[in-house]
RODREN-707156 format. One line per 3 residues: their letters; for each residue x, y, z of C-alpha. Coordinates in Angstrom, 2 decimals. Layout:
a = X Y Z  ...
***
This chain:
xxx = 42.67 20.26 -26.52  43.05 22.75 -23.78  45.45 21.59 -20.72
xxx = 44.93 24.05 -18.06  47.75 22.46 -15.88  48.60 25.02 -12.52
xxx = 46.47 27.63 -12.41  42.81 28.24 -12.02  40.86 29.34 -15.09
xxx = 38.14 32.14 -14.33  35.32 32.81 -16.38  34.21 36.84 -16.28
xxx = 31.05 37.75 -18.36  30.46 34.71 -21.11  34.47 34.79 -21.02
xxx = 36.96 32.61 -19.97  39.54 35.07 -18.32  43.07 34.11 -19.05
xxx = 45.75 36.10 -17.07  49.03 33.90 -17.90  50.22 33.98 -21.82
xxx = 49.06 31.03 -23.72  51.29 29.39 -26.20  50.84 27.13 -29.04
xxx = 52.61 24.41 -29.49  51.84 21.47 -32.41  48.81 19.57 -32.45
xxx = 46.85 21.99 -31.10  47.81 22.16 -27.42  47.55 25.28 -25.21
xxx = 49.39 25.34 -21.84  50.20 28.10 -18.87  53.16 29.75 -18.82
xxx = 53.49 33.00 -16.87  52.71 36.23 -18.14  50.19 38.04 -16.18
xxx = 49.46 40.81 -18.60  47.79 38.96 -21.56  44.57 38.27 -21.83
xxx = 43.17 35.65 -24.43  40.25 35.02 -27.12  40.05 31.15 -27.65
xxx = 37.96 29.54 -30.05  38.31 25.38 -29.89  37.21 24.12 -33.14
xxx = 35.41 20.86 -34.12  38.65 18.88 -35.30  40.24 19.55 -31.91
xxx = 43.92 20.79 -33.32  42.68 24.39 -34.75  42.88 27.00 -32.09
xxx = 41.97 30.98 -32.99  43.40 33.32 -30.77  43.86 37.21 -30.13
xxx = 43.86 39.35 -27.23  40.73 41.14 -25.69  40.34 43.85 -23.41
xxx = 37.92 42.51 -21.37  39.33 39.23 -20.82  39.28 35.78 -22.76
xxx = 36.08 34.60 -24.18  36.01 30.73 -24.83  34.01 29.35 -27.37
xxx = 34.52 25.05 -27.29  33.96 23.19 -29.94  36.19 20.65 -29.31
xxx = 37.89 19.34 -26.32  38.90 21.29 -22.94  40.62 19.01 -20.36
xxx = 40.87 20.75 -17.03  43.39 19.94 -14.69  42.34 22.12 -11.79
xxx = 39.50 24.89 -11.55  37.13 26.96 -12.96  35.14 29.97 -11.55
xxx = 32.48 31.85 -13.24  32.38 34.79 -11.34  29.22 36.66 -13.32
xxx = 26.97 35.35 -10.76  24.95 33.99 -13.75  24.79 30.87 -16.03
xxx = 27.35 31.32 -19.10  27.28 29.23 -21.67  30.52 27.18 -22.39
xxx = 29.75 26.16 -26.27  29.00 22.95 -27.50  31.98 21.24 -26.58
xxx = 33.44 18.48 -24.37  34.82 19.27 -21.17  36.44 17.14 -19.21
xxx = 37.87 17.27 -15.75  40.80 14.98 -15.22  43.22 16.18 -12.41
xxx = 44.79 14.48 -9.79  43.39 16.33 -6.62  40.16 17.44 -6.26
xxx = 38.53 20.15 -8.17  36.14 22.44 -8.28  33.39 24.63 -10.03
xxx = 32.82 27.61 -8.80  29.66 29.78 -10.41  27.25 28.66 -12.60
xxx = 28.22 26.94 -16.03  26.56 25.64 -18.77  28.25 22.41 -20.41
xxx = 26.94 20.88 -23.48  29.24 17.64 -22.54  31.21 17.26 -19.37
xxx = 32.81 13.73 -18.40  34.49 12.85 -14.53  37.47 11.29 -14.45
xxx = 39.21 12.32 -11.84  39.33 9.75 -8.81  39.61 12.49 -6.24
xxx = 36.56 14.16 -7.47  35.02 17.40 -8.69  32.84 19.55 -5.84
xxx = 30.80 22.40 -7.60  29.60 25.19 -5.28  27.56 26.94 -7.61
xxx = 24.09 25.49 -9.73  25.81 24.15 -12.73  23.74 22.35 -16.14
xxx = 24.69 19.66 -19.01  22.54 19.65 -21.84  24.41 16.76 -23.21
xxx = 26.13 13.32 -22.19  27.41 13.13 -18.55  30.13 10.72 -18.46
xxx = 30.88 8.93 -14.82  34.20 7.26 -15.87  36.02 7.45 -12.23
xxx = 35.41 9.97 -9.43  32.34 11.59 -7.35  30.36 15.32 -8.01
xxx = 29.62 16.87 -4.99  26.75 18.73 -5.08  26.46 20.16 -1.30
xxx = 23.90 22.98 -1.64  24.09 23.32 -5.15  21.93 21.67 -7.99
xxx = 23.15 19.90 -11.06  20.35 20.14 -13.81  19.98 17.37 -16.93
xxx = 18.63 19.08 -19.49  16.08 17.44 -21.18  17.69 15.89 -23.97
xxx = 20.93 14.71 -21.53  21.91 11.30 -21.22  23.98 9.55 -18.37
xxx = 27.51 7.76 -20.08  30.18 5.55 -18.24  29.33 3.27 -15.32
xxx = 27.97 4.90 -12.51  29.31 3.16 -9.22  30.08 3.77 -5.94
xxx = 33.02 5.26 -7.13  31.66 7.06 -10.28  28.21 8.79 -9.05
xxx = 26.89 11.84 -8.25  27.10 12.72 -4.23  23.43 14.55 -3.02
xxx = 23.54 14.48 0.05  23.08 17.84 0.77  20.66 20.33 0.29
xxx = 21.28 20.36 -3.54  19.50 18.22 -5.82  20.37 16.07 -8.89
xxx = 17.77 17.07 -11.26  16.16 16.18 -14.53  14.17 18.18 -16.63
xxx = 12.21 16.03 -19.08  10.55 17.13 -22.79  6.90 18.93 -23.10
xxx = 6.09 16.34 -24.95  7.94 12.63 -23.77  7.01 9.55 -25.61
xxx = 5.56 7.22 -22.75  7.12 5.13 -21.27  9.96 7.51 -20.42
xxx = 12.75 6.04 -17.87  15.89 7.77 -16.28  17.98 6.20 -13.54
xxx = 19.69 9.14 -11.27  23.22 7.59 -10.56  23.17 9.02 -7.17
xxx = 25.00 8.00 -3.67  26.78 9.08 -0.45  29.57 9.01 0.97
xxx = 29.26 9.01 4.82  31.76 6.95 5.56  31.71 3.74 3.23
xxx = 30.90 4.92 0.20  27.34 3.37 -0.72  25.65 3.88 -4.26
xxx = 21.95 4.16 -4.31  20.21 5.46 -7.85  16.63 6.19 -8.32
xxx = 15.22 4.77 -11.62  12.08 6.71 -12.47  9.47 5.17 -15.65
xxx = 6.92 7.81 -16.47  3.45 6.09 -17.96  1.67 9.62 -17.57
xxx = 1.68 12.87 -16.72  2.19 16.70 -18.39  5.77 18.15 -18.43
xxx = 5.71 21.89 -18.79  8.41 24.04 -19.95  11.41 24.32 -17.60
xxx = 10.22 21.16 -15.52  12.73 18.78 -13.58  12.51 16.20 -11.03
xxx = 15.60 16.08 -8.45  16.88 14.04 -6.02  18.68 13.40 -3.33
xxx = 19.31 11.57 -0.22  20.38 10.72 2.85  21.77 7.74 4.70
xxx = 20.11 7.91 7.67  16.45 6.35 8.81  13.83 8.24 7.83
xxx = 12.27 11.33 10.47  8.69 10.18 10.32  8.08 9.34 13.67
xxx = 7.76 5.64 15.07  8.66 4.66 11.51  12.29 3.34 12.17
xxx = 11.65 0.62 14.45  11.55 -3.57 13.73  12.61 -3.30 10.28
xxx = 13.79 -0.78 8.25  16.38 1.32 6.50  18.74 3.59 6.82
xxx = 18.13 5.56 4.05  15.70 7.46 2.47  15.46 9.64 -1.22
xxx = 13.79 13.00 -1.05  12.23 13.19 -4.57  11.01 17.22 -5.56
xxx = 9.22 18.10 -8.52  8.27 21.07 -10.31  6.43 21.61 -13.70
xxx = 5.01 17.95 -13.84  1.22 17.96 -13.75  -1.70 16.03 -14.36
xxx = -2.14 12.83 -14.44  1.25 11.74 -12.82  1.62 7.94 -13.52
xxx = 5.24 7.10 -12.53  7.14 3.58 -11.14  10.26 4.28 -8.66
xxx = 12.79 1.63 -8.05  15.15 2.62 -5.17  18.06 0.88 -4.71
xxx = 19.79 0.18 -1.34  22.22 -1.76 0.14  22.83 -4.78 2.49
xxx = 24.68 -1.82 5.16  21.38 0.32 4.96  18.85 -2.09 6.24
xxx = 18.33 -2.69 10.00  16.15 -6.18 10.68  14.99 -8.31 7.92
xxx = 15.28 -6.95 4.22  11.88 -9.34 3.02  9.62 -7.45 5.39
xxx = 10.61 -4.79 3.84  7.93 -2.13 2.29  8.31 0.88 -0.52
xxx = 6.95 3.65 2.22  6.24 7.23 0.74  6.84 9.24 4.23
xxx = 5.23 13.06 3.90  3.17 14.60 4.27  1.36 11.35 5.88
xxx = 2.50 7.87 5.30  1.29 5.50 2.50  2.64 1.93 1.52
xxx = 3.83 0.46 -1.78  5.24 -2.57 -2.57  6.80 -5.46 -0.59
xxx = 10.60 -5.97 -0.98  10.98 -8.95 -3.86  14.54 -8.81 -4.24
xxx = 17.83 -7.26 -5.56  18.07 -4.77 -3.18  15.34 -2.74 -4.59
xxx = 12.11 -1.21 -3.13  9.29 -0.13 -5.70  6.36 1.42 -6.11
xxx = 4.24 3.89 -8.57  3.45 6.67 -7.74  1.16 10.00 -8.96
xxx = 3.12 12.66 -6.29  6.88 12.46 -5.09  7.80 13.38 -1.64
xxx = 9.99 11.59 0.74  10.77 7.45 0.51  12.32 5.01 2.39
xxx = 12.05 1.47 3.46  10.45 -0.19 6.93  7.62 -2.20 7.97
xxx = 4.03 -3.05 6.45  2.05 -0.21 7.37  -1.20 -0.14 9.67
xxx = -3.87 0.83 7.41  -6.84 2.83 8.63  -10.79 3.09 6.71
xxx = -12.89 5.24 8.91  -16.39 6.92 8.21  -18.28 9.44 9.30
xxx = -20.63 12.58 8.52  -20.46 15.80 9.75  -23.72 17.89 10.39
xxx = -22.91 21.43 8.82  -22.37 19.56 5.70  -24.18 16.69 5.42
xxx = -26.69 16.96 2.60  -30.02 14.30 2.72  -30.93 15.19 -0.95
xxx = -27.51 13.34 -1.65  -26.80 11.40 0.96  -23.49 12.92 1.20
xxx = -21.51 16.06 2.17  -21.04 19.15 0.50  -17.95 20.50 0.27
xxx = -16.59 23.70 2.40  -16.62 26.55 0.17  -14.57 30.03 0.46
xxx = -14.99 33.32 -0.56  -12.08 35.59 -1.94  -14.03 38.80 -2.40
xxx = -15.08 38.12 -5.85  -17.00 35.06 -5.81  -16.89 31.77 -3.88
xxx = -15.12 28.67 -4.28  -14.54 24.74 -2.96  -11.75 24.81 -0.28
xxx = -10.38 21.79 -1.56  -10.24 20.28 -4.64  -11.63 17.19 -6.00
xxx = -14.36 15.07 -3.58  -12.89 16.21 -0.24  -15.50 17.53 2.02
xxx = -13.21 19.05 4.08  -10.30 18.54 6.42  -10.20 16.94 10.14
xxx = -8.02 16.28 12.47  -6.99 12.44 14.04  -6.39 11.44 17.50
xxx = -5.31 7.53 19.06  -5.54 8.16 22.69  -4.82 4.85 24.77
xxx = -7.34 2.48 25.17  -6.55 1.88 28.91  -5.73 5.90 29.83
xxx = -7.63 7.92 27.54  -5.59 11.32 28.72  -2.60 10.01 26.90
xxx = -2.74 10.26 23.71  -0.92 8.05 21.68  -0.55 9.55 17.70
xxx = -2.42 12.56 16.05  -3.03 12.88 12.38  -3.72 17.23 11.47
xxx = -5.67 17.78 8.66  -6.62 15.08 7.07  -8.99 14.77 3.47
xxx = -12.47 14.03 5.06  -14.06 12.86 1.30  -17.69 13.86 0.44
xxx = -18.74 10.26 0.86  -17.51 10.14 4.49  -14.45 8.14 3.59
xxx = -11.29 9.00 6.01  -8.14 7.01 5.34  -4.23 7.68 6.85
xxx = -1.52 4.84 7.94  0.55 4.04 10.61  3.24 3.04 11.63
xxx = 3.47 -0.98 12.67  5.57 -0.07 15.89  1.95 1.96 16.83
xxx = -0.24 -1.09 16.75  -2.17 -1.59 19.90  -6.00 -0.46 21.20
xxx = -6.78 2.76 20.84  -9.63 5.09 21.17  -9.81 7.04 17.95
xxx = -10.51 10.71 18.31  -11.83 13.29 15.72  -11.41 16.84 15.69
xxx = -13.08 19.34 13.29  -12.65 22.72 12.95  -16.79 23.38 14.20
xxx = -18.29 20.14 15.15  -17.92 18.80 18.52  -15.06 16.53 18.94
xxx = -16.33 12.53 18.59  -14.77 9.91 20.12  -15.28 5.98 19.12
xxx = -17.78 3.71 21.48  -14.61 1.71 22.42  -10.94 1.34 21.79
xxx = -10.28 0.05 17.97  -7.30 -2.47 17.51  -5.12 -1.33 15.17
xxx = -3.00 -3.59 13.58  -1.09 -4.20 10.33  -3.59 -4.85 7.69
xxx = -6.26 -3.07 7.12  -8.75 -1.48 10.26  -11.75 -0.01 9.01
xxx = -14.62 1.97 11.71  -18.08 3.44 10.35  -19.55 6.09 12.95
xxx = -22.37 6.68 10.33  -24.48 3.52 11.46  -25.79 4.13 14.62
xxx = -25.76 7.12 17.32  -23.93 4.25 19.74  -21.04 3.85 17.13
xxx = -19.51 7.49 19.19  -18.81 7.07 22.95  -22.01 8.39 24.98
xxx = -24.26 7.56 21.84  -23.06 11.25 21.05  -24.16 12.03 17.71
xxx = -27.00 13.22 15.50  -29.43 11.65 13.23  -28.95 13.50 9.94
xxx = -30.85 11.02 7.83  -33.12 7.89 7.95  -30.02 5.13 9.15
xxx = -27.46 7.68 9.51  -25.47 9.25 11.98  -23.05 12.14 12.14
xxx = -21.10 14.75 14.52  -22.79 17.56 16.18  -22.14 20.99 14.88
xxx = -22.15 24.35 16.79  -19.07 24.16 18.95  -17.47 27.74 16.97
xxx = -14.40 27.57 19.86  -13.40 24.20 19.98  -14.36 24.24 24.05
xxx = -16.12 21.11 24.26  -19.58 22.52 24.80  -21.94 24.51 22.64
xxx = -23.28 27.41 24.32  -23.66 30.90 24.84  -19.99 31.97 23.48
xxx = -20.46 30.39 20.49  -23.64 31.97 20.31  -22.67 35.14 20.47
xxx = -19.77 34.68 18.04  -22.24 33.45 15.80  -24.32 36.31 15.90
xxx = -21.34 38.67 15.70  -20.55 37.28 12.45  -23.93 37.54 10.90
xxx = -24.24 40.73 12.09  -20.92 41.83 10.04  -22.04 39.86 6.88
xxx = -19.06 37.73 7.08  -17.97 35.21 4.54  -15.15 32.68 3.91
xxx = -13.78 29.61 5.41  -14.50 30.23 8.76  -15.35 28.29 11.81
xxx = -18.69 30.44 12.36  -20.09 29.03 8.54  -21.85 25.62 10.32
xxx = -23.27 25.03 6.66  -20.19 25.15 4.69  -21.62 27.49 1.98
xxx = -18.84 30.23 2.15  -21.32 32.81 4.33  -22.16 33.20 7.98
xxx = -26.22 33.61 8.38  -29.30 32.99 10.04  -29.38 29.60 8.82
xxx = -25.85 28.94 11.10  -27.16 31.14 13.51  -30.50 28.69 14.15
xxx = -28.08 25.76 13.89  -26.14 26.85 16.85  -29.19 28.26 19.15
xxx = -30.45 24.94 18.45  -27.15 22.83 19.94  -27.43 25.65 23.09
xxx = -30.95 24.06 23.95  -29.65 20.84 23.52  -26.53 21.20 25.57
xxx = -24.57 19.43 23.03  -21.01 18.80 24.74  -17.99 16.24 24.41
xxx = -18.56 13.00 25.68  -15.16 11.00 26.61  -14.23 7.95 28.87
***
C-alpha cells in the first residue's frame, strides 16, 4: 500500500511523477521522505506487499495493482485521461483533497469526511465506494463506466455533490438486459446538507457505444415560469443524455426532502419542465416523485398541471383526399424532405391573451407540434388558470383567435376550431372540406392582412424558382409556384385579415 502522507503526487504522461526519494520499509509500505532529485518507477502488485522499483528519466510511472491510499493530492498534468491500472485507490486524508486532471480509476473508494473536490473530468470503471465524505464535481464530470457499480452507503454525508455545471454520469452496455436500474447517489450541499438520488429502470431503449446519462441538480425551484407557486419544490434534477436512442422506455424516482417542498407534499406532481411542461405522477409517498419517461430533460415537483387538447386545420396543408394535413416538406439542394419527423404537420405558435383585455396577453407557447390529424396539445401551469382567449400563430396562415375566452383549468381543456367557421372569433375561417373548417392562408409577412405585399413576395419567389421551408410555400410541398401564387391572389380578393375582440 502506497501512503502518500505530505506532499502532492503528480502524474506527467501515463506516469506518476515522484520528486522526493521513496523508501521501503517491511510489509510493503512506501512513504515521502525528502530527496528532490529521484524520480521513481512503481509497480503495486496484486498481493499488496510486493513493490518493483527503479528510477526513470522521465519521471515515475505507476502501475496499481494493489492498493494506493492517498493522503493528500494528485494532479495529472497531461491534459488527457491516463490510466491508473487496475487497482484500488483510495482517498483517506484528513483535510480535503483534490484531483486535479483527468484520471482513470479502475476502483476508487471516499473516505475522507472532509471530502475530495476533482477539477478535472475524472472515470471509474469499477466499484465506487461512498464510505464517509462528499465528491465535488463543480464543472467537472465523473463518468461510471458501464460495468461500475456504486459500494458503501450513500448519505447525506457519503454522496456525490452536482451541483454545478458538471454531471454525474453513467454510461450503460450496447446491449443491457432489460430491466436495467441504477440509483445516482447524488446531493447538495447549500447549506444543510440534503441527499437527493435519481433511481433510473430502463424497460427499453438502444445504448450506443460511448453512451451515458448524467445528472445533476439544484436546490432551488425550478425556472419554468409560473411553475413555483401553491405547491411545489425546491429542487429540481437536470437529467442529459447522449447515445440512448430509440425506443426510450425508462421509470425515474426522484427523491426529495421534507426542507425542499413549499405547500403540501400530496399535491404534489412528477413535472418534466423543458422544453414545454408535461405531468407524471401524483406524489404517493416516501418522499419520492415518479414517472416514466421516453426523453430526459429537466424535473421537479409542483402542482397538477392544466392540460390543453386543441384542434385545428390549416389551409396550405390541409389535404381532402385524406382528411388530414400533409406535412411541411424542405429542400436541401439534393432532394426534399418532411420538416419534422413522425405525424407532425408542422409547428405553431400559442397565445392566452386575457379574456377581459385581449391586448394583454397572458402566456405564449413558440413552436409547438401541430400533428397531421389537427391534434395540438401543451400544459400549463395551475397558477395560470383563468379565461383566456387562445391565440394561434403560424408561420403563413392568418393568425386565428377562439370565438370566446376558454377556461382553463386543472384537468383537462380541450377546443376544436375544425367544426364550424364560428368556432374562430369573426366566423374567420375557411371551409376546406364538407364539415370542416381551417385557418386562412396567404398572409407571407405575418401583418394581419393578405394583400398586395404578400403578393408580390409571392411572385418574387416563383419567379426565382425558390424552394425550402419557407413562408412563401402556402402548400407545404418544399417549392414556391403558381399553385401558391393563385392561393394568395385568391386571399387578396377576399381581403382575408385578422379578426380580434
Amino acid at each position: 500500500m502506497i501512503f502518500i502522507m505530505n506532499k502532492v503526487a503528480q502524474l506527467s504522461a501515463f506516469c506518476l511523477f515522484i520528486s522526493p526519494l521513496f523508501t521501503e520499509p517491511a510489509f510493503g509500505t512506501v512513504k515521502y521522505q525528502s530527496n528532490p532529485n529521484t524520480n521513481t518507477v512503481l509497480t503495486i502488485h496484486e498481493d499488496g506487499n510486493t513493490i518493483a522499483r527503479g528510477n526513470s528519466a522521465t519521471g515515475g510511472l505507476l502501475t496499481n495493482y494493489g492498493t494506493v491510499d492517498l493522503k493528500h493530492n494528485i494532479d495529472n498534468q497531461t491534459g488527457t485521461f491516463s490510466d491508473l491500472g487496475a487497482g484500488d485507490f483510495i482517498f483517506s486524508g484528513t483535510t480535503s483533497q483534490t484531483i486535479s486532471g483527468p484520471v482513470t480509476f479502475q476502483n476508487l473508494t471516499l473516505n475522507n469526511p472532509d471530502g475530495v473536490t476533482t477539477v478535472s473530468d475524472i472515470q471509474v470503471n469499477g466499484v465506487f465506494t461512498l464510505t464517509n465524505g462528499r465528491l465535488t464535481l463543480g464543472g467537472s464530470n465523473l463518468l461510471l463506466g458501464n460495468a461500475a457499480s456504486i459500494a458503501g452507503t450513500p448519505s447525506a454525508s457519503a454522496m456525490v455533490v452536482a451541483t454545478g455545471t458538471g454531471e454525474l454520469r453513467r454510461s450503460f452496455p450496447v446491449s443491457p438486459s432489460f430491466p436495467f436500474a441504477f440509483t445516482f447517489p447524488v446531493g447538495d450541499v447549500d447549506g444543510t446538507a440534503e441527499y437527493s438520488p435519481v433511481t433510473v429502470n430502463f424497460t427499453s431503449g438502444t445504448f450506443g457505444s460511448g453512451n451515458y446519462l448524467g445528472v445533476s441538480l439544484k436546490n432551488e425551484a425550478d425556472p419554468f415560469p409560473g411553475i413555483a407557486t401553491g405547491n411545489y419544490l425546491n429542487r429540481y434534477w437536470i437529467l442529459n443524455s447522449d447515445g440512448i436512442t430509440g425506443s426510450i422506455s425508462c421509470d425515474l424516482t426522484f427523491k426529495f426532502t421534507d426542507a425542499d417542498v413549499s405547500g403540501v407534499k400530496s399535491n404534489l406532481y412528477c413535472i418534466k419542465t423543458s422544453p414545454a411542461l408535461f405531468e407524471y405522477d401524483n406524489y404517493l409517498s416516501n418522499n419520492v416523485l415518479n414517472g416514466t419517461v421516453s426523453t430526459f430533460s429537466r424535473f421537479t415537483g409542483a402542482d397538477q398541471l392544466v392540460k390543453t387538447n386543441l384542434k385545428l386545420f390549416l389551409e396550405g396543408l390541409y389535404n381532402p383526399a385524406t382528411g388530414q394535413m400533409n406535412k411541411a416538406q424542405d429542400f436541401d439542394g439534393g432532394g426534399y424532405f418532411d420538416k419534422y419527423e413522425g405525424t407532425i404537420a408542422d409547428v405553431i405558435n400559442v397565445e392566452l391573451h386575457d379574456g377581459l383585455n385581449f391586448q394583454t396577453i397572458a402566456y405564449s407557447f413558440p413552436d409547438l407540434e401541430l400533428q397531421q390529424n389537427g391534434t395540438l396539445t401543451f400544459n400549463l401551469p395551475k397558477s395560470y388558470m383563468g379565461s383566456y382567449y387562445t391565440v394561434l400563430k403560424h408561420r403563413n396562415h392568418i393568425e386565428t383567435v377562439s370565438m370566446s375566452p376558454v377556461s382553463y383549468n386543472p384537468g383537462m381543456v380541450s377546443y376544436d376550431f375544425s367544426t364550424a367557421a364560428g368556432q374562430a372569433f369573426g366566423n374567420n375561417q375557411k371551409q376546406v372540406s364538407t364539415g370542416i373548417w381551417g385557418f386562412f392562408t396567404g398572409d407571407v409577412n405575418q401583418d394581419g392582412i393578405v394583400n398586395l405585399i404578400d403578393l408580390s413576395s409571392e411572385n418574387s419567389a416563383v419567379l426565382n424558382l425558390e424552394k425550402g421551408y419557407l413562408s412563401t410555400d402556402l402548400n407545404g410541398d418544399g417549392i414556391v409556384n403558381l399553385i401558391d401564387l393563385s392561393t394568395v391572389n385568391s386571399a387578396t380578393l377576399n381581403l382575408v385579415t385578422r379578426k380580434t375582440p
